[in-house]
Structures are given as C-alpha cells and as structure tokens.
N, C-alpha and C positions, 0 to 999 in steps of 0.2 A: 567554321562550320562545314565549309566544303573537303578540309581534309580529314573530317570525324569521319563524314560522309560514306570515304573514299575507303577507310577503315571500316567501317561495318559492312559495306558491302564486300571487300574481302573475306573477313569473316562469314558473312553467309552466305557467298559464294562456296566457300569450303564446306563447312559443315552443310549444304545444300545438295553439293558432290556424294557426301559422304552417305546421305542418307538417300540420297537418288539411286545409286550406286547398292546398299542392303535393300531398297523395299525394290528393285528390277530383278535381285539374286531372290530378294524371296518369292517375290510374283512367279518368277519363270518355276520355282523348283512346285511351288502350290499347283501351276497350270499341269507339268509334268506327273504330279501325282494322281491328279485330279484323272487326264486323261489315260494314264497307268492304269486305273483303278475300275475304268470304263471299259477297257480291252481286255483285261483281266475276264471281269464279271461275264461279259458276251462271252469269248473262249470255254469259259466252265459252264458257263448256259447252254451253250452248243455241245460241251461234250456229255453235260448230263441226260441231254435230250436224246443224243444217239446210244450211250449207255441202255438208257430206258428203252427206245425203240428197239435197240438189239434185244434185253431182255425179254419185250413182248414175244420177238420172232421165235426167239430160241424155245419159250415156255407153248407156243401155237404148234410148233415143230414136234416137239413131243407128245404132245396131244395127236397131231396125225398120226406118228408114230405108235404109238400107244395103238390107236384105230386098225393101222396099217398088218399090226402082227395078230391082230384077232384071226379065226379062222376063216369066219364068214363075218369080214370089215360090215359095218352098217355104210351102204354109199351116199346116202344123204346127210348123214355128221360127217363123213368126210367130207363131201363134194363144202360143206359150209365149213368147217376147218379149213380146206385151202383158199376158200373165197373168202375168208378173216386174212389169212397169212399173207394171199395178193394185197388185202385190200393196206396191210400194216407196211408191207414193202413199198408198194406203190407210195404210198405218205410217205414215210422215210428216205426213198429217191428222190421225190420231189422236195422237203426240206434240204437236201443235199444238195441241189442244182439252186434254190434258191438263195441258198447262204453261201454257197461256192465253198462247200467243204468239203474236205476229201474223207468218207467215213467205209467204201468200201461194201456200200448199199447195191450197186451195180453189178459187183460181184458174185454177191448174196443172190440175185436175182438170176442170172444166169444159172449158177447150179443150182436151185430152186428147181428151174425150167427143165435142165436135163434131169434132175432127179426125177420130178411126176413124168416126163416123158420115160423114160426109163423102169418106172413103176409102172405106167400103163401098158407099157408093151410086153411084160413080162405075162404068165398066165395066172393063175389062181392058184397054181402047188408051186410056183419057183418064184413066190411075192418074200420069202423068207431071205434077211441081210446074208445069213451064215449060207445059205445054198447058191445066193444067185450073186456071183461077184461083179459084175457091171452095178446092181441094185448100191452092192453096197458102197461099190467104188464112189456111187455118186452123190450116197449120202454122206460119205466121209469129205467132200468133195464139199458139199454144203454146208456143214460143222466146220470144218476148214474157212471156211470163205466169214461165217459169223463170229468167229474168235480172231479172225482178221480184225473185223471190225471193229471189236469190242477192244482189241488192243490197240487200235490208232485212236478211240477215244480216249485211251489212259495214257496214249504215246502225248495225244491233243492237252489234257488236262498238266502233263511235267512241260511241256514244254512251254505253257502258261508260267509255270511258277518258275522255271528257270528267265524269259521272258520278264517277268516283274522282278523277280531279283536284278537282274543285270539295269534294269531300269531304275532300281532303285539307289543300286552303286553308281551310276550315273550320276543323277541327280543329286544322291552325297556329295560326288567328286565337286559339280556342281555349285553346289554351296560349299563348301569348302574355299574353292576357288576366290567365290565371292568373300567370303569372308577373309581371305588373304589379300583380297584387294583395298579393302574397307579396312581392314588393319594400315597394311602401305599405307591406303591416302590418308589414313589418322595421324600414322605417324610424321609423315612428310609434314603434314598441315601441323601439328604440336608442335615438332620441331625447328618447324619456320616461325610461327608465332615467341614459341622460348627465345628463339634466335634474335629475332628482331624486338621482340618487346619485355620477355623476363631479364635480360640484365640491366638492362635501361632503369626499370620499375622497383630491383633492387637497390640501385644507387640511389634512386630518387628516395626509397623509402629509409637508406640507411641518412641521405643530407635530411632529411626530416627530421630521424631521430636529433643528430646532432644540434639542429634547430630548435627542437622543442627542448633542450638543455642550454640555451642560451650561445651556442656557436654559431655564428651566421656566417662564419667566415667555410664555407663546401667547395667541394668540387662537382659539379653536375653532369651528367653522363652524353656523350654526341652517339646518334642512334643511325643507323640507317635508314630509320623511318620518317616522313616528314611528320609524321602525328607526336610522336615520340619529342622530335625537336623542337615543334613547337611547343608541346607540356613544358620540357624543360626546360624554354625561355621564360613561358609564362610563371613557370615556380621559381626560375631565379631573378622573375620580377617581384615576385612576392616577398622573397628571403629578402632582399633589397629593401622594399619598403616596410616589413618588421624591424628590421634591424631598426631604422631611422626612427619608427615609432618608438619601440623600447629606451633608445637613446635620446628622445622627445622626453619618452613617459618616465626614464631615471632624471632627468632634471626636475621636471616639475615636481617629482614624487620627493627630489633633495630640497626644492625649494620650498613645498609644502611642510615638511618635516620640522626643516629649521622655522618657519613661522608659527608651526605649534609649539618647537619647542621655547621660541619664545614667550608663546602665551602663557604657556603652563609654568615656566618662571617669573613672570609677573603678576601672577594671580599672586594674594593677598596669604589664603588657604594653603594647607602641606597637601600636598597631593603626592598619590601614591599610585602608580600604575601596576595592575598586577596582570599575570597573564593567565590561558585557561588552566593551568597545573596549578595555579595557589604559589605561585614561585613570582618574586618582587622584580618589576621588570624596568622600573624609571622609579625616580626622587626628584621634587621638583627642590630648590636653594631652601625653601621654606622650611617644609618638611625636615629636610636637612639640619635645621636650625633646631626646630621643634623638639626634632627626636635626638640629637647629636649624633647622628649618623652621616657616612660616608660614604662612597658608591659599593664600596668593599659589601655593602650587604645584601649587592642586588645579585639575585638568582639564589636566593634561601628564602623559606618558606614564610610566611605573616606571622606565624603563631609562633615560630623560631626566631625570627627578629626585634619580634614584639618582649620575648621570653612570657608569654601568655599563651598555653597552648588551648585555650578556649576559642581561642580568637580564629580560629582553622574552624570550626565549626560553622561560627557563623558567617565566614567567607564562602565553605563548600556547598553553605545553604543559598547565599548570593550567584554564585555559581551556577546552582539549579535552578533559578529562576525565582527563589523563595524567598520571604519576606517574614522578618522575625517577630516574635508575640509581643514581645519588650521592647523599649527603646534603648537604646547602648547604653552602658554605665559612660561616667567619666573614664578615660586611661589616665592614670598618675606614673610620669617620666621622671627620673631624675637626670638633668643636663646640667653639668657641671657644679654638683654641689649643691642644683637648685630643686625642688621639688614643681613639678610645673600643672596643671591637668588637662587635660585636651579632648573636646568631644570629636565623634567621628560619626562618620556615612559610608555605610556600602553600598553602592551603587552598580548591576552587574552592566555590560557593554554589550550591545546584542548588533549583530549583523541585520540588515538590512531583509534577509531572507529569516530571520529571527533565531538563529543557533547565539546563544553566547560565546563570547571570544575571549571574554575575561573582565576583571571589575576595576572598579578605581574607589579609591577610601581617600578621604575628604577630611585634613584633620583642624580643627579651628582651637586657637588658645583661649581656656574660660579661666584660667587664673584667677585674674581680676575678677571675674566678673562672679566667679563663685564666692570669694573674698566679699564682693559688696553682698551680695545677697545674703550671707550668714552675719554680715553684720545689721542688714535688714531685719533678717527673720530676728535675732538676737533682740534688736533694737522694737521690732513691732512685741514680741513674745513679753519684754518687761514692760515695755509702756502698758499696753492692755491690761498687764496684771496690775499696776500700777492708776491707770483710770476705771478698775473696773470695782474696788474699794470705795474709792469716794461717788462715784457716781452712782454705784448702788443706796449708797446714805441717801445723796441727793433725791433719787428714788424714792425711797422709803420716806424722807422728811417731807417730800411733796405730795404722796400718799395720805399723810396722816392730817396737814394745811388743807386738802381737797375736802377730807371728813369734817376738817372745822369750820368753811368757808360754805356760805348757798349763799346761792347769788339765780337768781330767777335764769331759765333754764334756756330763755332767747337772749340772753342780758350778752354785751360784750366780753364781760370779765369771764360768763361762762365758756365763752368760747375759744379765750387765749388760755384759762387752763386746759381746755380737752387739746388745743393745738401744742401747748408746754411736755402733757402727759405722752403724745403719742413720739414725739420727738426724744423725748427722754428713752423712750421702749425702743425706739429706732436706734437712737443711742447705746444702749444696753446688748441690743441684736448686733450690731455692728464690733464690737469689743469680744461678742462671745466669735464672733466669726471669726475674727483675729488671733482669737488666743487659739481656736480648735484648726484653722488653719496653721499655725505656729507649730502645734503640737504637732503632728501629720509629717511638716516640713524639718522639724528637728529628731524625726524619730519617736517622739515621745509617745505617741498614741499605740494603746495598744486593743489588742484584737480577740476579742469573745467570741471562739469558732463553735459553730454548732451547724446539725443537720437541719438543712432550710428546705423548704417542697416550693419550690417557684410558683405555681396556683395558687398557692394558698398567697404568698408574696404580692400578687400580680391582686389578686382580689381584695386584700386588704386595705391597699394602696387605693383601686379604685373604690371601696366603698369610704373609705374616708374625704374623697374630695367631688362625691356624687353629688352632694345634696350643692353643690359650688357652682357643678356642670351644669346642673340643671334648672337654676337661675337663669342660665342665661342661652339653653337648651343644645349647648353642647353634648354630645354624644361620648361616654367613654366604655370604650371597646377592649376586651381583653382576648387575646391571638394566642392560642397554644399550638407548636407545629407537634402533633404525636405526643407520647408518653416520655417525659424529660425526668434526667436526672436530678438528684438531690444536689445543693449546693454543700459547700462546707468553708463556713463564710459567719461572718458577724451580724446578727439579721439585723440590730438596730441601724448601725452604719447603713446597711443598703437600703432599711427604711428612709433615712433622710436624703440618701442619692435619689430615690427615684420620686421622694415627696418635692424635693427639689426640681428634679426633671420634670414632672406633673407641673409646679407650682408655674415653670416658664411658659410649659407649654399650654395650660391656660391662662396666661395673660398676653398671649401671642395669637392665638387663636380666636377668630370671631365666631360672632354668634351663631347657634344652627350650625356650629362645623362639629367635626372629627377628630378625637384624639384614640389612639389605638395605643394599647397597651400590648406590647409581643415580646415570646419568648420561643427564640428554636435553639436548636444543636447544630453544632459545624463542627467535625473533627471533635478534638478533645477539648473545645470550647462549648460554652453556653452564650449563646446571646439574647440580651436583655434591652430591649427599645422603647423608648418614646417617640412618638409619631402624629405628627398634627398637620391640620392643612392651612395653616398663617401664612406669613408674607414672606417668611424663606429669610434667607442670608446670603448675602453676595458673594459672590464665589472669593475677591480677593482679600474677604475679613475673618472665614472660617478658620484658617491657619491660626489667629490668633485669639479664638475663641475661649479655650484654656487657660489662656496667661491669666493670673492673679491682679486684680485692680485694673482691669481692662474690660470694658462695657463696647462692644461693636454692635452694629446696628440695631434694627428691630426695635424696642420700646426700652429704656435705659430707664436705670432704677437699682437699686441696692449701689453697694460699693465694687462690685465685681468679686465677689470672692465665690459665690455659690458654686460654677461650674471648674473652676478652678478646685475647691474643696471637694468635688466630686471626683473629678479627677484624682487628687490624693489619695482618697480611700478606696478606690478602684483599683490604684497602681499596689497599697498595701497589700491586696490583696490578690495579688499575682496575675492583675488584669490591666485592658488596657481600655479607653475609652476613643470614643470617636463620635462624628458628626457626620450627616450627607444630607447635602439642604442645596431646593434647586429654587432661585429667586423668584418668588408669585406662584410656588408648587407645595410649599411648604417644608418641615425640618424634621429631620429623626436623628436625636441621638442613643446610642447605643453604648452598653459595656460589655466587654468579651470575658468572662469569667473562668479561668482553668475547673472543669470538672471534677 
C-alpha cells in the first residue's frame, strides 16, 4: 500500500507541475491584458478630451475672429468670446497639469495672450491681418501653437496603439513560452512514466495472454519501479497458483469423467449423448448392442445414424427447449438378422444458467414386451368375442326366467335375482369394454370424422348427467375461453371420452362441490377438460393412471379400462391426453386435440 502510495503521488506531483505551470502562463497573460486594456482606454480618453478641448478653442477663436474683422467689432460679444476662450483654456491647462499630460495647452495660452495684446495695441484702421503684420504674425503664431496640440493628441492616441500592440506580442510571446514549457514537462513526465511503466505493463499483458491460453510457463518483466516489481511478483504469484489449480481441476475433472463414464456403462438403458449441433457425441456398451453400432458413428448426425431423417426434427425441437405433441413411435432396428424394437426419450441438458448444451436419448428394448402384449390384446380381443356369445344367451335366458318367476318383491329370492341381473350387465359392460379396447389397440376401430362446435359438445355432455348432479347438488359448470374452433373428429367417440371423464369425476367429487366443464385454445391445439374439486391423486400414482387394468387410488370400481380407452381414442385422433391433480385440491383431466 505504501509503495502504490508513493506512485500516485508521483503521478500527481507531475500532472500537478503541469497544470500549476498553464493556469500561472495563463493567469499572468489575462492579468497583462487585463491591465493593457486599462492603459489603453485612459490614453484614448485623455486624447479624445484634448481633441475635443482643442476643437472648442479653435471653433471660439473664429468666432472672435469673425467679430475681430467687422468694421465696428461689437466689444461686448467680444470682450464674452474671449472670456469663453479664457475660460475653455484655463480648463484645458488645468486638466493637463492634472493628468500630467503633455497636450501643448500652455502654449496655446501664451500666444493667446500676445495675440489680444497685440490686437489691443493696434488702433481701429490697422486691426486688419493683411495690413498689420505683428497682428497677424501673432495669430499665425496661435493657429500654430493649437495644431501643435491637436497633433500630439493623435501623436498620444498611435502611440497607444503602437503601445498595446507591442503589449500584445509580448504577452503572445509570453504564452508561448508557457506553453513550451508545459509541452517539456509533458513530455518529460510521458516519457518517464512509458519508460518506467509501459514496457513493464506490456510484458505483463503479453504473460497474461499466454496464461489465459493455458501456458503458464512466462517470462515476467524486472522494472525499475518498485510498484512495477512488486505487481510482478504478485502476478507471478498468481500464474503459480493457476497453474497448480488447473492442474488440481484437470485431475479431478479426469477423475470425474471416468466415474461418469462408468455410470453411463452400467446403466441397464442405451444411452445416447448428443451435443448442441444434433451431432452424436458418446454410446454407452448398451446402446451399442441395441443398435449394432460402433464408435465409427460418433460425430454424424441422429437422423443419419438412425437412417430416419424424422428423427432430426424431433431432436432440433429438443434442442429448442420443446416438447413433442405425440409420444415416440417404436424404432424398429435390425441387429444382426434380428428385428428388434426399442422405445426412446429425448431429454435436452440445460446448463445451470439455463442455455441448453445438448440432449441425451434414452433407448429401452420393448421386444418382448410388445410380443406379450399383442399376444394379450390377441388373446383378450377372441376371448371377449368368444364370452360375449354365450353370455349374452345367458342374458337373455335370465331375462325371460325373471318374466316367469314373482316372487314377493322383499322376498329373498327377489333379491338374489336383482343381485344375478346386475352382475350379469356388469358382466356384459366389462366384455364390451374389452372387445372396444381390443379394437382401438389392434387398429381396428375406425373413425367417422365430421365438424363438431365444441359448446354445443360441452353442453350436451352436461345436460345429460344434470339431473345426476343435482341429486346430489353438485354444481356442473361449462368454461368457454372466447370463440373456438370447430373440431374435425368423431363426435360419438368424444361423446364417451368425456361421458366417461364426467362419469369419474362425479363419483370422486362430493356433495355441494364443483365440476367445471372447459374448453380453450393453445397454439394449434384445443383443449378439452374435466375439472372437479375431490380428493386428488397422489402425485406418485398419476404416471400410471392410463395403463389399461390399473385402478390407482381414489374410489376403485370398474375393471380399469375406462381411462385407458379414453386414451386410445384421443391418441386416434391425433391427440394426446393428460392429467394434473394436486392431492386434497382435486383432478382435472384433459385432451389436447390438433385443430
């Protein structure tokens, strides 16, 4: 601190000089003009004054004269003409004595004096200039003496102005001076500072560069300065302890490395690293396996590797941050001969400041497991058709036994046929559910598109399960955000999606609550919701809310196929369904419908 100190004081010691040194050149040359300017102005004040008083005299003078050549002068305008002319000279000599000028007044008075003497001695016929040569000797003698005067006031007024000029080149010179002094100590002072500190300051900044390119190995500059010396111990203590960190932070960063890269070959899953250009940047063994690849295909694009140039889309959309309408197909690989199919996940990697960096795909083998499920669906799709024959007989023949049998209407017997009868219909409900989910999941269903007005949808719905709600004085609400588009859609299908949606959400919903029927726009979607205020769904059972023959929380009942078949005929129709339920807040599900 004390030798920064010792450096800034240098420094404004200098520049302190420098500007001490221009505002004394300029002070002196403002005081110089200043008083120039003052001596001037008096000078020309003084000479315009004797100017002037000479004029008076000269313009009185002819006036006496004037008086003087008459034949018979008036001597009372005269005798008061020379008692003016006294009285103009008298002033005029005493301004002269008092300013200590030399204007030549004194002069003037003298032949004045022999003049009237001169004129009064003469008599009344030889008072004429032309006849009486003394007269006139002595008024040329007087004219003489006031052109004197009048020329040392214009001699007074050049010599003013010669006077300020030379003053003024003075005072030029003056600053001049200064300013070549102030130059000097500029330069001196610039060139001591370069000297001592610019090349120092270069080296430091070219061992910098090098540093911040990963060379820590510099040469550091010895300065004549101690501020200088100590900076550059202090910085080649720092390049020191980078180095050592760097060399710190490439271990750990090797040790880290290999620990990921062990994770990432032990995961079960193919993993795919990709980077931010869409270019394949790691394969974990798995993957490898999966897809029968080798590293030969890292650094080519997903949609080139893949040979699916689809698959670039939905990566660059990953990329952006985005999230896709649809869930992925299957991919179907052949590895060696064998046909294999494999679901995936894009996932993008976002930095901690939130830019993405790039994604990773997630690939899992469903072979098998597609295998069992089509021999499921296969297997549920003929059984149903197959129980759904005779069980309708059984129906019908129990139907027709009901018509021939009375039996008093508290009686036992009546009571295990109404329990036979409803079980049967539940039976019958449960086979249609089967077969029409069968249908959905084999393709077979097919799809009567027409223009749908979503109000009109939305009101339908609720006046069909009004008179249900209000039993039990549940509230059903219908939510339109603005003027919505037509769908272009199967309306019976959506009729039983959302009789079904209804149907959950009041038997989830208690009494005196709320069910909201809405419908807005997002993009080039429609969304279509059910919305109740029940007991919610746990957040870690929603995930599996869809699966087919799965009943998670809330009040269990049917076989689990309802939201699941809802699902199917959502997804037919180029839509995708979802859920958002916060436990004790209640559930809203939704369909996203392309417009």
């Amino acid at each position: 601190m004390k030798l920064a100190m010792k450096l800034r004081t240098r420094l404004f010691l200098s520049i302190s000089a420098l500007i001490t040194v221009a505002l004394l050149g300029l002070l002196l040359g403002l005081v110089s003009v200043v008083q120039m300017a003052k001596t001037q102005e008096v000078l020309i004040q003084h000479s315009f004054e004797t100017l002037d008083m000479g004029l008076k005299l000269r313009q009185n003078l002819g006036d006496q004269l004037v008086i003087m050549l008459k034949g018979r002068p008036d001597g009372d305008v005269l005798r008061s003409t020379q008692a003016q002319f006294s009285e103009l000279l008298s002033g005029a000599t005493e301004y002269e004595r008092e300013n200590h000028l030399r204007t030549g007044f004194g002069d003037v008075s003298q032949a004045y004096k022999s003049f009237i003497d001169t004129y009064e001695q003469s008599d009344g016929g030889s008072r004429s200039l032309r006849d009486n040569p003394a007269l006139s000797s002595s008024f040329n003698a007087l004219r003489t003496s006031l052109l004197a005067s009048h020329k040392l006031a214009l001699d007074s007024i050049s010599e003013a102005e010669s006077d300020s000029r030379q003053r003024a080149l003075w005072i030029a010179g003056l600053l001049g001076l200064v300013g070549i002094a102030v130059l000097g100590i500029g330069f001196i002072t610039a060139h001591g500072i370069a000297r001592r500190f610019g090349a120092p300051i270069e080296a430091l900044a070219k061992a910098a560069d090098n540093i911040g390119q990963g060379n820590f190995e510099v040469t550091l500059p010895i300065s004549s300065a101690a501020e200088m010396n100590q900076l550059t111990r202090r910085f080649g203590i720092m390049a020191e302890a980078l180095r050592q960190h760097q060399a710190t932070n490439i271990d750990e960063l090797l040790a880290g490395q290999q620990r990921l890269q062990a994770v990432l070959d032990s995961i079960d899953d193919g993993l795919l690293i990709i980077d931010r250009q869409g270019r394949l940047e790691h394969l974990n063994p798995v993957a490898q396996r999966q897809l029968g690849w080798d590293e030969e295909r890292l650094g080519q694009g997903l949609g080139e590797a893949l040979e699916r140039p689809e698959m670039d889309e939905q990566l660059y959309l990953t990329l952006r941050g985005g999230t896709p309408d649809q869930a992925p197909e299957d991919l179907s690989v052949e590895v060696d001969g064998e046909s294999r199919l494999l679901t995936y996940s894009l996932t993008p990697v976002s930095h901690t400041k939130g830019h993405i960096l790039g994604a990773v795909m997630v690939l899992h083998d469903v072979t098998e497991q597609r295998a069992f499920e089509r021999v499921r669906s296969e297997f549920v799709l003929r059984a149903s058709h197959e129980l759904r024959t005779p069980v309708t007989g059984m129906h019908m023949a129990f139907g027709l036994l009901q018509e021939r049998l009375h039996f008093p209407s508290e009686s036992r017997e009546t009571d295990l046929l109404t329990t036979v009868n409803e079980e049967m219909q539940r039976l019958m409900q449960l086979i249609n559910d089967l077969l029409n989910f069968s249908r959905y999941q084999n393709g077979l269903q097919k799809l009567s598109l027409g223009a749908i007005a979503v109000d009109e949808l939305l009101e339908h719905t609720r006046d069909r399960y009004e008179a249900q709600a209000q039993e039990r004085g549940i509230v059903l609400m219908v939510e339109m955000q603005g003027t919505l588009p037509h769908l272009h859609a199967d309306r019976a299908q959506l009729d039983r999606v959302l009789e079904n949606l209804l149907d959950n959400a009041l038997r989830h919903t208690p009494d005196n609550g709320l069910i909201r029927l809405q419908a807005r726009r997002h993009a080039e979607r429609l969304i279509i919701g059910v919305e109740d205020n029940g007991e919610g769904i746990a957040y870690g059972q929603q995930g599996r809310i869809f699966e087919p023959f799965v009943q998670v929380g809330r009040k269990k009942g049917g076989a689990g196929l309802g939201l699941a078949l809802c699902k199917e005929i959502v997804q037919l129709h180029g839509g995708r369904m979802g859920v958002y339920s916060r436990p004790g807040q209640g559930t809203q599900f939704y369909m996203a419908l392309p417009v």
